[in-house]
N, C-alpha and C positions, 0 to 999 in steps of 0.2 A: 898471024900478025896481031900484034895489041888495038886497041880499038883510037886510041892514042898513036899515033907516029909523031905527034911534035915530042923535037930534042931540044931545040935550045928558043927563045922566046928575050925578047929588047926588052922586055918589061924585066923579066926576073933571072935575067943567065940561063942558066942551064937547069932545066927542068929533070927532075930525077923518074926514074921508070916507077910505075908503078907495080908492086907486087899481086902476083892472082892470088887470092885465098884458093885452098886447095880444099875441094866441100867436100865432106865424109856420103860416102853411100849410104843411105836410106836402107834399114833394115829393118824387118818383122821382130829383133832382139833373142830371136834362138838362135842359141850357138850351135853350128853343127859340125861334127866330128868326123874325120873321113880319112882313110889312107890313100898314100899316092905311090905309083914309081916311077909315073911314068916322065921320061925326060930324065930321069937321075939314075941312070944304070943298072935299074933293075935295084934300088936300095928304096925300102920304104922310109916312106916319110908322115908323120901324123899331122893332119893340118885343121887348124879351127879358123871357122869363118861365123861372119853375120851378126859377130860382138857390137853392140852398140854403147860403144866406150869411146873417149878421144883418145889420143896418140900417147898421152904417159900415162894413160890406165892400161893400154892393151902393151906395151914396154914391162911396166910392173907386172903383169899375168905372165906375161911371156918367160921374164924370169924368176917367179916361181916357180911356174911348172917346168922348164927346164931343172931346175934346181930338185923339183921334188922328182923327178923321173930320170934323174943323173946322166944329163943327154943334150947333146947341144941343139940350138934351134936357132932359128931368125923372125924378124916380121919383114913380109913382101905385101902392100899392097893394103896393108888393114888384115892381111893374113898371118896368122901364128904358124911356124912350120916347125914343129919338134921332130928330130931325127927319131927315128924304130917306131914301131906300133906300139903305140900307148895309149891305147883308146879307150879301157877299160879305168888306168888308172886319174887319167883325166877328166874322166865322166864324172869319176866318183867327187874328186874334188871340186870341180866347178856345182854338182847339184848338192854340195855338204855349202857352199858361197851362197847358195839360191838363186843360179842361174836356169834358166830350159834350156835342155843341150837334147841332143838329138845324134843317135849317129846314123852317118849319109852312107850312101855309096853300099858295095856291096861285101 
């Protein structure tokens, strides 16, 4: 529940809700690189975390590196998800940007 429950108020009508700001997770700013499958049938998927960008910076990555790796992807979460293992060519391109990228997992 909101920390507010009044709806409506004699003084001013109808009081409008207020919105949560939605706060970005705190990160160290290295991006790490990592395949997944699991939960998606056995299809891997490349996934970058730990970006410390807002929401139309890590949009704008997302679609380039989809675009440079001819392969669809989404963002979940503050997460990039590019479809197939492309981990070497993502790497390349993020540390040619001058980002610290890392790859995770095994």
């Amino acid at each position: 529940m909101s920390q507010n429950d009044l709806v409506y108020s004699t003084d001013g009508g109808r009081i409008p809700a207020q919105k949560a700001q939605l706060a970005r997770p705190k990160t160290d700013g290295i991006i790490r690189i990592r395949r997944e499958t699991k939960g998606r049938k056995g299809k891997g998927v490349t996934t970058l975390s730990g970006m410390d960008m807002d929401a139309t910076q890590i949009k704008a990555l997302c679609t380039e590196l989809k675009k440079m790796c001819g392969t669809g992807g989404a963002i979940k979460d503050a997460v990039i998800e590019i479809q197939g293992d492309n981990r070497d060519k993502i790497k390349l391109v993020l540390e040619k940007r001058g980002y610290t990228v890392k790859l995770a997992g095994g």
